[in-house]
C-alpha positions as CSV (number, residue, x, y, z in Angstrom):
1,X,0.0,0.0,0.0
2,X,1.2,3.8,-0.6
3,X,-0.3,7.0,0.9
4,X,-1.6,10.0,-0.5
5,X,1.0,12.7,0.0
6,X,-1.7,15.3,0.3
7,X,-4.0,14.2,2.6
8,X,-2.4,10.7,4.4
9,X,-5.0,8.5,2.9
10,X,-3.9,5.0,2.3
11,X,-3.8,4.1,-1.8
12,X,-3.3,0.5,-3.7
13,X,-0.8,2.5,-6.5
14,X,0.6,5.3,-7.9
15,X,0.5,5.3,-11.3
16,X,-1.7,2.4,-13.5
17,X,0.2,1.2,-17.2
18,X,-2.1,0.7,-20.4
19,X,-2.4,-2.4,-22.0
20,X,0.2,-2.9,-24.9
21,X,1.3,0.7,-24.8
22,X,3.4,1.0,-22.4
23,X,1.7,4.5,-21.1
24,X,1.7,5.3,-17.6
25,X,-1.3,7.1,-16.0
26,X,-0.9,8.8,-12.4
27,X,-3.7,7.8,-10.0
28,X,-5.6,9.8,-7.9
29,X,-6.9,10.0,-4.2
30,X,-10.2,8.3,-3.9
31,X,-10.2,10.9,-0.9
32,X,-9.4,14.0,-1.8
33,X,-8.8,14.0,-5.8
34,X,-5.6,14.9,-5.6
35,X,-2.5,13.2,-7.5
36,X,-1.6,10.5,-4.8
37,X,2.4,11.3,-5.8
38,X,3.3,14.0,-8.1
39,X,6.5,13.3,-6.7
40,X,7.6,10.4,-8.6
41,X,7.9,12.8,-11.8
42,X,10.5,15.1,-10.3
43,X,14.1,14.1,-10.0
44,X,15.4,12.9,-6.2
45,X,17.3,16.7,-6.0
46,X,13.9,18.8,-6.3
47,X,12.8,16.0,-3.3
48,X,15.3,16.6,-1.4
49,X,15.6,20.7,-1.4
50,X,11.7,20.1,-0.5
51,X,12.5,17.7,2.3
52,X,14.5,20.6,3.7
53,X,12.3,22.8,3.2
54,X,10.2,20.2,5.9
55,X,7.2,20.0,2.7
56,X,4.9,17.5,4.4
57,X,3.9,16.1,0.9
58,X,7.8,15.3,0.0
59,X,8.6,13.7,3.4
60,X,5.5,11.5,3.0
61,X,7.2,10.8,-0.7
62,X,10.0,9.8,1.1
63,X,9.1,7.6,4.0
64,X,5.9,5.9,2.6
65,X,6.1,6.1,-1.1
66,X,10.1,5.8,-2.4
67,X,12.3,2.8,-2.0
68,X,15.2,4.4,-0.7
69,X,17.5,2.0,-0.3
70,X,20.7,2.8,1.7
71,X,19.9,6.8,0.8
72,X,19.0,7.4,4.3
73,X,22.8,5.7,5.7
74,X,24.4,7.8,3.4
75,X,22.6,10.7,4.2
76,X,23.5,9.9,7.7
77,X,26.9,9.5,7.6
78,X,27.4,13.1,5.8
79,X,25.5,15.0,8.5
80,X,27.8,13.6,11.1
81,X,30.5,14.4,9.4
82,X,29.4,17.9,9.0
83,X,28.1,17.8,13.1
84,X,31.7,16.7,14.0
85,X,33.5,19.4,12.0
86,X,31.3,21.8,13.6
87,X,32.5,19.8,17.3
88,X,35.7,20.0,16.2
89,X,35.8,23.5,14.9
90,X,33.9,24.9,18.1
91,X,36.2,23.1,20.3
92,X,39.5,24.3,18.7
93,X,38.2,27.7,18.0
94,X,35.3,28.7,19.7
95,X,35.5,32.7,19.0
96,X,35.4,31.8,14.8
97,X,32.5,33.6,13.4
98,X,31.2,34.8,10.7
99,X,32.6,38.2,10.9
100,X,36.0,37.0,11.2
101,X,36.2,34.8,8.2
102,X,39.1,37.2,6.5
103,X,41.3,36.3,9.1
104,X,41.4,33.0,8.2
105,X,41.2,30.9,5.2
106,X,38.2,28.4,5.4
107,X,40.2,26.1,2.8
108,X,43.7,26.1,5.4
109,X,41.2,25.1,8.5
110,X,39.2,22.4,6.4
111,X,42.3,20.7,5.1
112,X,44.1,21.4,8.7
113,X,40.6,19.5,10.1
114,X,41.1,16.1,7.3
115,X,44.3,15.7,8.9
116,X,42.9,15.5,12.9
117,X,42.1,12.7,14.9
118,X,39.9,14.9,16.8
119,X,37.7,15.6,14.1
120,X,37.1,11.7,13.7
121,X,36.7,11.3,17.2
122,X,34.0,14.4,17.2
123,X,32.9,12.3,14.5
124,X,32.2,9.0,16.5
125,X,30.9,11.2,18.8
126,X,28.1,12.7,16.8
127,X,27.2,9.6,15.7
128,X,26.6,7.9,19.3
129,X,24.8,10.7,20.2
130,X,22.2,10.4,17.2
131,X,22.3,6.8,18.1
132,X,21.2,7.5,21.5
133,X,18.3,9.5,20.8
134,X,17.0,7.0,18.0
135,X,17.1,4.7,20.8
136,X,15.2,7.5,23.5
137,X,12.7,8.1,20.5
138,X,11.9,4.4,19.8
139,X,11.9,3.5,23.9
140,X,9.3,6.6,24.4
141,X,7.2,5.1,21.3
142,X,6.8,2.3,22.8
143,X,6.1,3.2,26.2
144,X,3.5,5.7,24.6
145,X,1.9,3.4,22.8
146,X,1.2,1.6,25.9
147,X,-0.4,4.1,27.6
148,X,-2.6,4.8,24.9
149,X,-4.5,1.6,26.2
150,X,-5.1,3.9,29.4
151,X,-5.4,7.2,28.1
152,X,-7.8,6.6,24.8
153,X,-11.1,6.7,26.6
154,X,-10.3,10.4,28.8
155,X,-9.0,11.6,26.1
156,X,-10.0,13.2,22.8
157,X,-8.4,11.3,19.9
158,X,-7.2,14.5,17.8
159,X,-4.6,15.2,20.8
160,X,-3.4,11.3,19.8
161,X,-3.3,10.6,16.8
162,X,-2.7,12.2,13.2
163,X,-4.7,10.5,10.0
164,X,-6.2,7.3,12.3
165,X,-6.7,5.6,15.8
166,X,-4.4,2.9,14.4
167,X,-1.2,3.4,16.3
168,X,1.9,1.9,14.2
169,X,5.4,0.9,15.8
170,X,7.7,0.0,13.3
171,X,11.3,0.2,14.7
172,X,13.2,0.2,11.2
173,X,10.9,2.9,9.9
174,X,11.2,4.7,13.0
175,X,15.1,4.9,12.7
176,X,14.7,5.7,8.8
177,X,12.1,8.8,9.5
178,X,15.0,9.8,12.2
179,X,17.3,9.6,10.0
180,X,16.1,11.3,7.3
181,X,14.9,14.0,9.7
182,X,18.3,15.0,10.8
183,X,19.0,16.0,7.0
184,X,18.8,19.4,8.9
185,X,22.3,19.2,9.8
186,X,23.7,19.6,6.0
187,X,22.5,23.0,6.7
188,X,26.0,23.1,8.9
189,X,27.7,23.2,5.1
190,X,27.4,27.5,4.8
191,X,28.6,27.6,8.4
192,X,31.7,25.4,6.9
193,X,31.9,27.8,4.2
194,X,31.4,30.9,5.7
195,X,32.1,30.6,9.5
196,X,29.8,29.4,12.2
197,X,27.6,31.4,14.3
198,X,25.4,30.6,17.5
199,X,22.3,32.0,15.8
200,X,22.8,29.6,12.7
201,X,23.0,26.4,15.2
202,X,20.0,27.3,16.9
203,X,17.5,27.3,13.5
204,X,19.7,23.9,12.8
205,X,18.5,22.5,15.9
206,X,14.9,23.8,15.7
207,X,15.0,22.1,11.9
208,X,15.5,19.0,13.5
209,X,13.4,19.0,16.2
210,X,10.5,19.9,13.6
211,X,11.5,17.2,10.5
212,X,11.6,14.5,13.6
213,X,8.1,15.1,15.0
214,X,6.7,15.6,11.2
215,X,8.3,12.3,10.2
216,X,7.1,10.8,13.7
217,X,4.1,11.8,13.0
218,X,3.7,10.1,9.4
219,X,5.7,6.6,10.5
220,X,3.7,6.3,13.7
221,X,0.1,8.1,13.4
222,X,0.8,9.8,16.6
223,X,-0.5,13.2,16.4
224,X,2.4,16.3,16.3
225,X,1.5,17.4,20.2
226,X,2.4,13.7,21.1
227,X,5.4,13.6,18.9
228,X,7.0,17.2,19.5
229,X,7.2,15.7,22.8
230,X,9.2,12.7,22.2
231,X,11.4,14.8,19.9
232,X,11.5,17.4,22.7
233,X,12.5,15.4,25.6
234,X,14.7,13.0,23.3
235,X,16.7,16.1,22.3
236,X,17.3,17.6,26.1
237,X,18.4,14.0,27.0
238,X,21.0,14.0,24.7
239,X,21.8,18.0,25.7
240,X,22.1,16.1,29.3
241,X,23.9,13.5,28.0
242,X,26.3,15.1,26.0
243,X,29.4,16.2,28.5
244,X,29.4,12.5,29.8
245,X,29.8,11.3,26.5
246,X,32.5,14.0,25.4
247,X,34.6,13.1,28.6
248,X,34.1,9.7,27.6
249,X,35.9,10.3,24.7
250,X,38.3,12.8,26.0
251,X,39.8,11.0,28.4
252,X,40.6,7.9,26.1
253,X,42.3,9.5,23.5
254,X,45.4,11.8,23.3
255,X,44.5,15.1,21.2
């Protein structure tokens, strides 16, 4: 089954073929009359500047519709990268902004970064960090979707659930939507470029926060109030979290 990326509504195909001619015909929501995908038409880069651009209708393209294969691992490995330069950069120069970009060459610091083991180490750091808040996300899932036994009769089922009362756990597209979601941080590529600011980090962070309780929204049928929750208190976890793991690291290798 596929979903209508207008309106959520569950669809047996996308597109029908004509006998003997080989012409393909888009279908149609049975629900709201819209095309159930326009987005199989465009090419994957138009998807993806609309996926960060947090379009409901492409990130419904891209966790219900699209095979995507090992897109979402690649995707995931760049964006710590680019969340580990920004570690390391922070951590080895913490006054570089923006407005002091002539001082120094942005090509000399990246190719002085390729050659630090701290930068692989920020790295590894990022990446156990995003691994510990898939596994907060998926653990507060689960233990919501519990409670929904208790809480569905006192409560009214718009402050649960988004397109239906049928509550989905699905831990591998869980973990995809997450990581897709976190396609935010490729957004740290101008602060590469052009020097980091605080200001830039924060609308980085509040991109995340927003993709992950979209996409939670769309993989689980939890409604947004219930998933900007989980995304909430999954993110300050890992804020808590995070000088216990960087002292982890710190004090187990030599910079």
């Amino acid at each position: 089954m596929f979903t209508c990326i207008e309106c959520g509504e569950q669809c047996k195909d996308l597109y029908s073929t004509f006998p003997n001619t080989g012409i393909l015909k888009i279908e149609h929501c049975t629900k709201c009359k819209q095309v159930v995908d326009k987005y199989i038409e465009f090419d994957i880069t138009l998807v993806f500047l609309d996926l960060i651009l947090l379009r409901l209708a492409a990130i419904r393209h891209i966790l219900c519709n699209r095979d995507t294969g090992n897109e979402h691992w690649k995707l995931a490995f760049l964006c710590l990268f680019c969340d580990g330069y920004m570690k390391w950069i922070s951590k080895n120069a913490p006054s570089a902004t923006i407005d002091d970009r002539n001082s120094t060459n942005s090509e000399d610091v990246v190719f002085h970064a390729a050659t630090q083991l701290q930068l692989y180490v920020m790295t590894t750091v990022s990446g156990l960090e995003l691994s510990l808040f898939i596994f907060i996300v998926l653990f507060l899932c689960y233990v919501i979707q519990k409670l929904l036994v208790i809480l569905m009769p006192k409560l009214p089922s718009v402050l649960l659930f988004s397109t239906s009362k049928q509550i989905v756990f699905n831990a591998k597209k869980i973990c995809q939507a997450l990581l897709f979601a976190n396609c935010g941080k490729l957004l740290l590529l101008p602060a590469i470029v052009w020097g980091q600011s605080s200001k830039h980090l924060y609308y980085i962070i509040a991109h995340v926060i927003c993709s992950s309780t979209v996409s939670l929204s769309i993989v689980t049928n939890f409604s947004y109030a219930v998933t900007a929750t989980i995304s909430v208190c999954s993110f300050v976890s890992i804020l808590y979290l995070q000088p216990w793991t960087n002292s982890m690291f710190e004090s187990n290798v030599l910079f």
